[in-house]
Backbone bond lengths (Angstrom), bond angles and torsions (degrees), N, CA, C in turn:
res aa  C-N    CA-C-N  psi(-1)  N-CA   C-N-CA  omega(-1)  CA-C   N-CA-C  phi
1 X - - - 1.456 - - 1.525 107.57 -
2 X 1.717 125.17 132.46 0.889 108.23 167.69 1.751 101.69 -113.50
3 X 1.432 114.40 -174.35 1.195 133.04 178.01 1.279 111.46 -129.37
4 X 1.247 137.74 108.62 1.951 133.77 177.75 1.657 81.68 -89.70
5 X 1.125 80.12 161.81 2.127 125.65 -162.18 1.622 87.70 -86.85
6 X 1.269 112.32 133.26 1.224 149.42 160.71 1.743 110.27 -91.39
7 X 1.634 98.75 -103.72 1.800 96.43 163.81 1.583 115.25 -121.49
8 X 1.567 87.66 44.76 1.766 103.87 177.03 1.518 99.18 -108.13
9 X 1.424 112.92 160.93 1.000 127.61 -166.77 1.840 121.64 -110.48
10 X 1.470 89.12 12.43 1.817 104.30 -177.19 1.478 101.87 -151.78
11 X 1.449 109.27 -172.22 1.730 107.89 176.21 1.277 80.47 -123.81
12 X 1.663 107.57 143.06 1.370 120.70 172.85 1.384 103.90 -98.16
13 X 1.238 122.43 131.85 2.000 141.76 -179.14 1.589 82.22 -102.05
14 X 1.157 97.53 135.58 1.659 130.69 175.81 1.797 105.39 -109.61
15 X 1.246 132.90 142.61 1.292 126.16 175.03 1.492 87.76 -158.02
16 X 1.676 121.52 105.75 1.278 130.96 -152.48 1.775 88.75 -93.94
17 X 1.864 109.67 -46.15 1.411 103.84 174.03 1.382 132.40 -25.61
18 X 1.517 95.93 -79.00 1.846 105.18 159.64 1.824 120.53 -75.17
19 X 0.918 108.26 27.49 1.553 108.90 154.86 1.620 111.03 64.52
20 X 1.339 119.81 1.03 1.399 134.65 -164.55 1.564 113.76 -99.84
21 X 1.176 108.25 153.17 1.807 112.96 160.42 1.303 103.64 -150.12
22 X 1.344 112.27 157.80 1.694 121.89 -164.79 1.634 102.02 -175.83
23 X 1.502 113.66 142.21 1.275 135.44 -153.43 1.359 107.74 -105.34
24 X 1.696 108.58 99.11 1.692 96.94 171.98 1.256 122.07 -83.38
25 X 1.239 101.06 134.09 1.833 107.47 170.17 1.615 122.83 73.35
26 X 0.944 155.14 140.80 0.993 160.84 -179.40 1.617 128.40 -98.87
27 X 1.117 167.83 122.86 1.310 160.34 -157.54 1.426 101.36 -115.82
28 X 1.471 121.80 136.94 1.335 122.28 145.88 1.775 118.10 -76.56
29 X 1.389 103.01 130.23 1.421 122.18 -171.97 1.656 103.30 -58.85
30 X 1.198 105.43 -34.68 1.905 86.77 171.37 1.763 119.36 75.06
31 X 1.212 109.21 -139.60 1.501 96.68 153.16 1.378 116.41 -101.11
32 X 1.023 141.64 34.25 1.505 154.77 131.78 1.328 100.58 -30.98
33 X 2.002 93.75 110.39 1.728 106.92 152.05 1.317 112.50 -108.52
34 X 1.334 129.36 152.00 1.710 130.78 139.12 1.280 113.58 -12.41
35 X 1.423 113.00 -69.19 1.747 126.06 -159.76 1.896 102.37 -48.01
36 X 1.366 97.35 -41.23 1.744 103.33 177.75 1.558 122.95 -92.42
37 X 1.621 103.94 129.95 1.502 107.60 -160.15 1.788 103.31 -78.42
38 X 1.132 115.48 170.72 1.335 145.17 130.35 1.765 91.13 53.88
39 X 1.273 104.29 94.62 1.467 120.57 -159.52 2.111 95.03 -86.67
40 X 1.269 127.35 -32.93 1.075 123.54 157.12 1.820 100.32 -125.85
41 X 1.179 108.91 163.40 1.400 127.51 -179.57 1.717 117.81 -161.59
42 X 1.481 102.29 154.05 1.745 97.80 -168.22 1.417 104.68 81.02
43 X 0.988 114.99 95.20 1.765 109.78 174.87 2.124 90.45 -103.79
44 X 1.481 115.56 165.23 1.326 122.99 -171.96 1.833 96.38 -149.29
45 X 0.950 101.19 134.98 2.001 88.85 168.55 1.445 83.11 -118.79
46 X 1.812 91.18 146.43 1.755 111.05 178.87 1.454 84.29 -87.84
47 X 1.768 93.04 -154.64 1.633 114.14 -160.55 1.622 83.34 -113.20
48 X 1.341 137.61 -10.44 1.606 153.09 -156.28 1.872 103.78 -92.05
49 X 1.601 90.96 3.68 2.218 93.96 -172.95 1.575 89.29 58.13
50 X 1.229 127.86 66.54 1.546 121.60 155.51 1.444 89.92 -151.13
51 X 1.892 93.42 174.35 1.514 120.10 -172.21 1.338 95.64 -131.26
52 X 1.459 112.70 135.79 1.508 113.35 169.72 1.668 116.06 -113.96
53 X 1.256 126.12 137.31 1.594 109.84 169.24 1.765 100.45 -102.47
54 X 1.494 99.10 149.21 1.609 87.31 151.75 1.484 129.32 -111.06
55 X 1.216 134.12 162.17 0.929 146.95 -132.81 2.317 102.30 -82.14
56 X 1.239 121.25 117.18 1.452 118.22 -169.68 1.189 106.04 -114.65
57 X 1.624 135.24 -41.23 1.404 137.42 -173.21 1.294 110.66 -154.68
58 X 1.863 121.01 15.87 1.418 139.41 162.52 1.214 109.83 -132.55
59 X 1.346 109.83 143.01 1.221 139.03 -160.66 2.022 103.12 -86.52
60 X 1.265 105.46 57.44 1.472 74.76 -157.48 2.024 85.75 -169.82
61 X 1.091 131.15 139.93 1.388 138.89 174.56 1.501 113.62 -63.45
62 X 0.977 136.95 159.92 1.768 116.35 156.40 1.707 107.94 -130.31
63 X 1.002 116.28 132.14 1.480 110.16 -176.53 1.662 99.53 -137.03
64 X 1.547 103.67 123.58 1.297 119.51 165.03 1.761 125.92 -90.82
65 X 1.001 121.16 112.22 1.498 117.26 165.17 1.615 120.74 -65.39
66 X 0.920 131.43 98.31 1.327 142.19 -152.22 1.334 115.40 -68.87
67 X 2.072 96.80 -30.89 1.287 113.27 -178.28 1.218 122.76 -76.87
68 X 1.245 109.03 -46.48 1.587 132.48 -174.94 1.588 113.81 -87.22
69 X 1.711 102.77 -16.11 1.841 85.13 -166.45 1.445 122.53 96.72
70 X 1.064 112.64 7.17 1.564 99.95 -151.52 1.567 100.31 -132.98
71 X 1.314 104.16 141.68 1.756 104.77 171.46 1.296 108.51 -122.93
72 X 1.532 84.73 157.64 1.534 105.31 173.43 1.406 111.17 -110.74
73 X 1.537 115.92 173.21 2.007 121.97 155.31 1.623 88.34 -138.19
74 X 1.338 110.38 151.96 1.568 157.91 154.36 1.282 104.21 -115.75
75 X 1.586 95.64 89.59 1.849 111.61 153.05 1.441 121.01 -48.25
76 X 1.377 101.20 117.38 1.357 96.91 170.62 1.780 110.84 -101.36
77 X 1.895 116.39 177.21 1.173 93.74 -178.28 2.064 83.06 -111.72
78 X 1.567 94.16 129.23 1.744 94.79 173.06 1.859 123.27 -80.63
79 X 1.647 87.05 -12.94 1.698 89.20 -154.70 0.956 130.52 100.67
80 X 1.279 126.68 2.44 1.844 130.56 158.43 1.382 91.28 119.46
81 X 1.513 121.52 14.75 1.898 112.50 -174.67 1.446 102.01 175.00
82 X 1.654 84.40 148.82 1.744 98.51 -169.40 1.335 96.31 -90.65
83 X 1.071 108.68 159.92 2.001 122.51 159.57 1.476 89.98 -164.87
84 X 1.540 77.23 159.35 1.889 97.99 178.09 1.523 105.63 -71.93
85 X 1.559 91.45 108.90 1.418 112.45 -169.06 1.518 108.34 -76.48
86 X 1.274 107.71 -75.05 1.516 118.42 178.38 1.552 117.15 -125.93
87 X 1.214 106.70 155.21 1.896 119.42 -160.41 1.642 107.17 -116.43
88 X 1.259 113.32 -63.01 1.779 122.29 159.48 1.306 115.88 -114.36
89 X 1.100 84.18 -179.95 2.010 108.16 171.52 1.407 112.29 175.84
90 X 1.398 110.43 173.10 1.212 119.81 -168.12 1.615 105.01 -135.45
91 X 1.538 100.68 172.61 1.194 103.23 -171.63 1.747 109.23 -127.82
92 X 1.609 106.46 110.18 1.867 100.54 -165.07 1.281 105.18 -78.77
93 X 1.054 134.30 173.75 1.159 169.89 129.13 1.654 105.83 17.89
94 X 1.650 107.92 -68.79 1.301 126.22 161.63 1.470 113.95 -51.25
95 X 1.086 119.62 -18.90 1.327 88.68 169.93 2.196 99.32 115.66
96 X 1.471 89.76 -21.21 1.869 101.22 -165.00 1.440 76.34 -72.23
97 X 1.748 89.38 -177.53 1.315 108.65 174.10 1.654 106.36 -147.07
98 X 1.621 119.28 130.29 1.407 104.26 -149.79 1.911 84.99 -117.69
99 X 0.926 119.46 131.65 1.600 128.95 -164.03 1.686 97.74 -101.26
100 X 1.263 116.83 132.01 1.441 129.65 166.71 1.931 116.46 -58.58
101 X 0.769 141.40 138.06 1.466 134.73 156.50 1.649 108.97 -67.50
């Protein structure tokens, strides 16, 4: 199980078997404030064993490898400022992924 970051600063991996949870990776806050919520939001799992967030009050993709543990970011360019970019999306056929405003 994973968990994407709200106003946390990692994704928390859940492993209910062994009774454990533990925080991969760390993010620099950037222009990340408190006052602004939910820095990615909408999580999606592909067909690739990954998790994607899209982007809510960071400028930036989040992609978890589900297999490996491991995250990524895809910089986006916002325009000199975050806003809650996108809320859902879906995942077509192709393989794209079409993000809600």
């Amino acid at each position: 199980i994973f968990a994407l970051p709200v106003e946390a600063d990692s994704v928390l991996e859940i492993d209910p078997a062994a009774r454990r949870a533990r925080e991969l990776e760390h993010f620099p806050t950037g222009q990340f404030t408190p006052i602004l919520l939910s820095r990615w939001s909408g999580g999606l799992a592909l067909g690739d064993d990954s998790l994607v967030a899209l982007p809510g009050f960071d400028c930036s993709i989040l992609k978890v490898d589900m297999s490996l543990a491991k995250i990524g970011r895809h910089q986006l360019d916002c325009g000199g400022g975050a806003v809650h970019n996108w809320h859902s999306a879906v995942v077509a056929k192709n393989g794209a992924i079409y993000a809600v405003p």
